[in-house]
Each structure stands twice: as structure tokens, then as C-alpha cells.
Backbone as CSV, one residue per row, in Angstrom:
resi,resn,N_x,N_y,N_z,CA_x,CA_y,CA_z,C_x,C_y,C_z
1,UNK,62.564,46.186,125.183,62.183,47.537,124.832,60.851,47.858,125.495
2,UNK,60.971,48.927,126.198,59.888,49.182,127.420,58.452,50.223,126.166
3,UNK,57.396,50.395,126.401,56.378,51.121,125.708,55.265,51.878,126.284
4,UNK,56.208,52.548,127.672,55.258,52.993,128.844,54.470,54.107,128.371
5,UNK,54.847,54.580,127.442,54.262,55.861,126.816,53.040,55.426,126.032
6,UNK,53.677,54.405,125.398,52.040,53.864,124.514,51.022,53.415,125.362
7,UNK,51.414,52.507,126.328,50.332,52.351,126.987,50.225,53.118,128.079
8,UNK,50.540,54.031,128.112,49.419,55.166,129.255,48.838,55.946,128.143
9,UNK,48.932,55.811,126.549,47.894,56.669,125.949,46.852,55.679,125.402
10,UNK,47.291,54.449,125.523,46.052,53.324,124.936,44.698,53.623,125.903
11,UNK,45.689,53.846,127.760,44.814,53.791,129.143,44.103,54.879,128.680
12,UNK,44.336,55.982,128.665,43.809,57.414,128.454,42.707,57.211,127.355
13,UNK,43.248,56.411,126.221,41.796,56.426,124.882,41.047,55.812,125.021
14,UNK,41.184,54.602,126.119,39.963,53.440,126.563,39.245,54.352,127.329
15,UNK,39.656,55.107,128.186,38.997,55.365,129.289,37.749,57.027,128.109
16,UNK,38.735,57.797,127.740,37.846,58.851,127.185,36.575,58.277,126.274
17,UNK,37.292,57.156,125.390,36.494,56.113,124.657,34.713,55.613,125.292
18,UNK,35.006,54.950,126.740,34.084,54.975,127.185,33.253,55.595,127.736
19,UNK,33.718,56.854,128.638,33.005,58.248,129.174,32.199,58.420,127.588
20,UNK,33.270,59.230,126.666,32.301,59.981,125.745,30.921,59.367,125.154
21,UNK,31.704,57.541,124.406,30.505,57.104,124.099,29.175,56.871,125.039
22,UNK,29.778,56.523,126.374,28.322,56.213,126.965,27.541,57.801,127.582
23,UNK,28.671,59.131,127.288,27.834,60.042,127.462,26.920,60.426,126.395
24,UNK,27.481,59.886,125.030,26.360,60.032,123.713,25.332,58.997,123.195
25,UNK,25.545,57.739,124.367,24.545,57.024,124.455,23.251,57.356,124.996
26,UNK,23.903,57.801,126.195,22.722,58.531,127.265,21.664,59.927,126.418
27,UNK,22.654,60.491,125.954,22.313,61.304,125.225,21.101,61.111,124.370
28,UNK,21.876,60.074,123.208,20.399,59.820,122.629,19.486,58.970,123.206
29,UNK,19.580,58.495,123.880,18.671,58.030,124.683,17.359,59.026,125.042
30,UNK,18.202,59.662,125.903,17.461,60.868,126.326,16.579,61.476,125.387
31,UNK,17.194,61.699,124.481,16.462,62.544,122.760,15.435,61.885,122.517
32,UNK,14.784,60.677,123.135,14.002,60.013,122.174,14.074,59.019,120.985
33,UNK,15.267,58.273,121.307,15.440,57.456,119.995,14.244,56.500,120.146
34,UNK,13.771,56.315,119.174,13.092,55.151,118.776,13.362,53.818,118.058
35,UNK,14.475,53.860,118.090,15.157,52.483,117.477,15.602,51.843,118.695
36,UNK,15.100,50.363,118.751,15.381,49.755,119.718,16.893,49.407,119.302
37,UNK,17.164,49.236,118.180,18.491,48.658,117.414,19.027,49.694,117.347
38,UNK,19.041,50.786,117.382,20.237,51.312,117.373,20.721,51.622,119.222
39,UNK,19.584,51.572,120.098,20.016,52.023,121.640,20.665,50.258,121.871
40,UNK,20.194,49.502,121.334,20.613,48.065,122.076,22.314,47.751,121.007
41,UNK,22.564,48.681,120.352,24.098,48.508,119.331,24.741,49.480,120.519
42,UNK,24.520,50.342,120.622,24.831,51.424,121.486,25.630,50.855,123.086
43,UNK,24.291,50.775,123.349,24.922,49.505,124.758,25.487,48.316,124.716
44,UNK,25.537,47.356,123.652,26.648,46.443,123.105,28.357,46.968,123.264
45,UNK,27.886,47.930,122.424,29.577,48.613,122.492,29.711,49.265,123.612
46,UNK,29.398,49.970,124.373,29.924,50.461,125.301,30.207,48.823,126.534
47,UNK,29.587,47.739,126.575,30.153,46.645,127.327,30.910,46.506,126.607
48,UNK,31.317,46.040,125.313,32.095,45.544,124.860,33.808,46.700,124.877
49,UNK,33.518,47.655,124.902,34.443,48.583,125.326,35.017,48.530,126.526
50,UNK,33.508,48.423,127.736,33.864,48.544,128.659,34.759,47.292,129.120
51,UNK,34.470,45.907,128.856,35.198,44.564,129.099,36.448,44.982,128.274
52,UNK,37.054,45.174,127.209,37.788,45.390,126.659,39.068,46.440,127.598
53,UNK,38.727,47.411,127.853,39.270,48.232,129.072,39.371,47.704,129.746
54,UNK,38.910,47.184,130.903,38.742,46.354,131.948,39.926,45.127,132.036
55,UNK,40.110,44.497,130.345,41.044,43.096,130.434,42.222,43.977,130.456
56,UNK,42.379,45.274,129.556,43.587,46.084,129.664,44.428,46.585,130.726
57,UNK,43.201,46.915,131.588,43.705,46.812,132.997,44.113,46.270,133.708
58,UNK,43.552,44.912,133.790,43.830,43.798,134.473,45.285,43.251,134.007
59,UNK,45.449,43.619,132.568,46.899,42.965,132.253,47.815,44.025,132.720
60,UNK,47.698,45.069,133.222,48.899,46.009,133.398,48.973,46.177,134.912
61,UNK,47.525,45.483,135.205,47.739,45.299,137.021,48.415,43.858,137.206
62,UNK,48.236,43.081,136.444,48.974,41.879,136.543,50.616,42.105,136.249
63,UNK,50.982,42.376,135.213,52.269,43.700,134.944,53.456,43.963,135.997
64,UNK,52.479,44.578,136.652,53.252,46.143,137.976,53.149,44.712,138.781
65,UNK,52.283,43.519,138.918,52.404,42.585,140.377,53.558,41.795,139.977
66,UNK,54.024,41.134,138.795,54.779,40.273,138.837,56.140,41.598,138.685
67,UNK,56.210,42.263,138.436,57.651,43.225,138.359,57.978,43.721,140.145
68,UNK,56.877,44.057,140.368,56.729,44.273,142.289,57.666,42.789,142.601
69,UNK,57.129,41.827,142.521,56.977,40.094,142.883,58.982,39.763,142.377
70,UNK,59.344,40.884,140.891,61.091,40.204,140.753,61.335,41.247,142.115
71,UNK,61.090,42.524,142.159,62.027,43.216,142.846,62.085,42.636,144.478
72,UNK,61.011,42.510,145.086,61.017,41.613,146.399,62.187,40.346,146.361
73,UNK,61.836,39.318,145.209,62.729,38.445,145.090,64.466,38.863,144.839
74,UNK,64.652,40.293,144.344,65.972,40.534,144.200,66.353,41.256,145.542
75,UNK,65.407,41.955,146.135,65.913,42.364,147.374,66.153,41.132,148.162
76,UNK,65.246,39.690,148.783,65.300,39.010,149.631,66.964,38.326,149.238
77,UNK,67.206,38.149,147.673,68.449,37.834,147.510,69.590,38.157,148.180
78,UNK,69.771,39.788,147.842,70.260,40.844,148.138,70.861,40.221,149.667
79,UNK,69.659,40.546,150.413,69.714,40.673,151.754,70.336,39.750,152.043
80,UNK,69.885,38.105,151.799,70.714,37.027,151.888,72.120,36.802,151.941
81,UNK,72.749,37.330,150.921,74.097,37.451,150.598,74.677,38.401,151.287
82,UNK,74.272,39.160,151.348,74.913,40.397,152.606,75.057,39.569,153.995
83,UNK,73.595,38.792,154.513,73.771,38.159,155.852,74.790,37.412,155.910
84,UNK,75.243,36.217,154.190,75.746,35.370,154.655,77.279,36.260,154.407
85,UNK,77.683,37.290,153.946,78.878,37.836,153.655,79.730,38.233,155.057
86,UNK,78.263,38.857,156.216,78.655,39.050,157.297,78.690,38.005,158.574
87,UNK,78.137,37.087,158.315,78.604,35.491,159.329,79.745,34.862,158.610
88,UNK,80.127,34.938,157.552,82.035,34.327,157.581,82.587,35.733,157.764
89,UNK,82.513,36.933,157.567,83.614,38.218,157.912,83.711,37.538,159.525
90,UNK,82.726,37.469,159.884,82.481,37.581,161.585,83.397,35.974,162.131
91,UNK,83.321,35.430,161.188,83.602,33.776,161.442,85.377,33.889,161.365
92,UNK,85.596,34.509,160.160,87.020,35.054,159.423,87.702,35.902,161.007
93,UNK,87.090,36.876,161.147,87.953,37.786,162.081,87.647,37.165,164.083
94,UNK,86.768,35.926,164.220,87.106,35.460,165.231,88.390,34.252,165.147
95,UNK,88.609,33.502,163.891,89.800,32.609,163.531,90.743,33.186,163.692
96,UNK,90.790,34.761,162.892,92.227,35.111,163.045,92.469,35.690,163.919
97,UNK,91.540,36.233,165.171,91.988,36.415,166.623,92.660,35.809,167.627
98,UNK,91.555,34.533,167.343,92.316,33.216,168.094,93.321,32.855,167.718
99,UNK,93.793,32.531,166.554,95.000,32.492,166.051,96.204,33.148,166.216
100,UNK,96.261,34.629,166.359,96.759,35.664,167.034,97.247,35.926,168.659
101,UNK,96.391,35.017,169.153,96.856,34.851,170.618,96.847,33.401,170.615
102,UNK,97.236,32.679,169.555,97.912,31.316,169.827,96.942,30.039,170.355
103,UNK,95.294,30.733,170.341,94.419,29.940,170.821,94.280,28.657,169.349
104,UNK,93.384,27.731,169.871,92.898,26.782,169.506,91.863,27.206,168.672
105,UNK,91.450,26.799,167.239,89.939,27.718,167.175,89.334,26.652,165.828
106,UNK,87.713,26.206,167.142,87.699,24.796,166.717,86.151,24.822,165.979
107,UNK,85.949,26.601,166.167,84.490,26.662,165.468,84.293,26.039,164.139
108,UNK,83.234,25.735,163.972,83.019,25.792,162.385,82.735,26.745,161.280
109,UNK,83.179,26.418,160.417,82.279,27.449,159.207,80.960,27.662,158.974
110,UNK,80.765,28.844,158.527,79.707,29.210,158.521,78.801,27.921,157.418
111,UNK,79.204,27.769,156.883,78.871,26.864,155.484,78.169,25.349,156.439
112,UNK,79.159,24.999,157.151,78.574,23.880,157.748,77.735,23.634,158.817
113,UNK,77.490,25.110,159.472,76.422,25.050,160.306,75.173,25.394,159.904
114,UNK,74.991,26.116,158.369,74.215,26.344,157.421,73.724,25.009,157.205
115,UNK,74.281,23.890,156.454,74.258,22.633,156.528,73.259,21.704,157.335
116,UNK,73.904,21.615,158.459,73.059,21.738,159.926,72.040,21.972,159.971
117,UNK,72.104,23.122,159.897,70.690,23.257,160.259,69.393,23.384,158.952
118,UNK,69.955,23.257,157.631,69.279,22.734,156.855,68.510,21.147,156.662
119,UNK,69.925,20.240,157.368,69.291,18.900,157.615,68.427,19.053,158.792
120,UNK,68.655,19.542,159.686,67.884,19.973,161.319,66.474,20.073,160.938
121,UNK,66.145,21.028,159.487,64.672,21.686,159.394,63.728,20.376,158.597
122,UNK,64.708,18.957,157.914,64.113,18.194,157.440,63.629,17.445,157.787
């Protein structure tokens, strides 16, 4: 069960979260606060907001990389099986040519030259 909606409004409340507070930090700042404790609580939370956002991000950029990372892996599949679908069609319709004009037909399968050249690369 997917929750794309929740989290693009979690993204949206971290992010307003931190603008507003650190614009009402600045703010009182600006005003003259005289509490060192309340400007040094102030700037606590806004890091602690801000790291907090920040890991949120990082997990939804981590997210979109490993979902990027299946679809590559289902395309390279993809592609695979198509190549190997079209070296036996191709393997298939030179047998039954030769065969057809009574030739000899002494190629191999695709399967075993796959083989081949799998031991070849070891």
C-alpha cells in the first residue's frame, strides 16, 4: 500500500516548519531578546528540525534510487530475454531452411554456444 500523498504533505510541513520557525527565530532575535535561553532553545530546534528534514529526505532519495535501481534491473531482464528469444527464432528459421532444401544443418543451439562462451569468459 503506496502513501505518496502523505508523504509529499509530511515534505511540505518539514519544509514550511523550518522556513516559518527560523523566520520567527530571526525575528526575535532581531526584537531584542535578551534571553540567551530562549534564542539558544530556538536554534536547537530549528537544527534539530532541520536534521530531522534532512534524514526525511535522504530516506525518500534513497526510495526513488533503489525503485530507479528494480526498474533498470527489470528492463536489463526484459531486454535479455527478447535477445535470447531472437537468436533461437533466428537459429529455428535457419534449421528449418536447411532442412527444406535437404541441407545438412550442423549449427548449434543457441543454448550451447551461450555455454561456450560462458566457460570461454572463465
Amino acid at each position: 500500500m503506496r502513501q505518496t500523498g502523505h508523504k509529499g504533505v509530511k515534505h511540505v510541513y518539514f519544509a514550511l516548519f523550518i522556513v516559518l520557525f527560523s523566520a520567527g527565530t530571526i525575528w526575535t532575535v532581531a526584537q531584542g531578546v535578551e534571553s540567551l535561553a530562549v534564542t539558544a532553545a530556538a536554534v536547537s530546534m530549528v537544527l534539530t528540525e532541520t536534521g530531522r528534514y534532512l534524514m526525511v529526505l535522504a530516506a525518500a532519495f534513497e526510495e526513488w534510487r533503489e525503485k530507479r535501481r528494480r526498474e533498470q534491473i527489470a528492463r536489463a531482464v526484459t531486454a535479455a530475454v527478447a535477445e535470447e528469444r531472437r537468436e533461437w527464432e533466428a537459429w529455428l528459421q535457419r534449421r528449418t531452411q536447411a532442412e527444406q532444401r535437404g541441407e545438412l544443418f550442423e549449427e548449434p543451439p543457441p543454448s550451447v554456444r551461450q555455454r561456450a562462451a560462458e566457460v570461454a569468459k572463465q
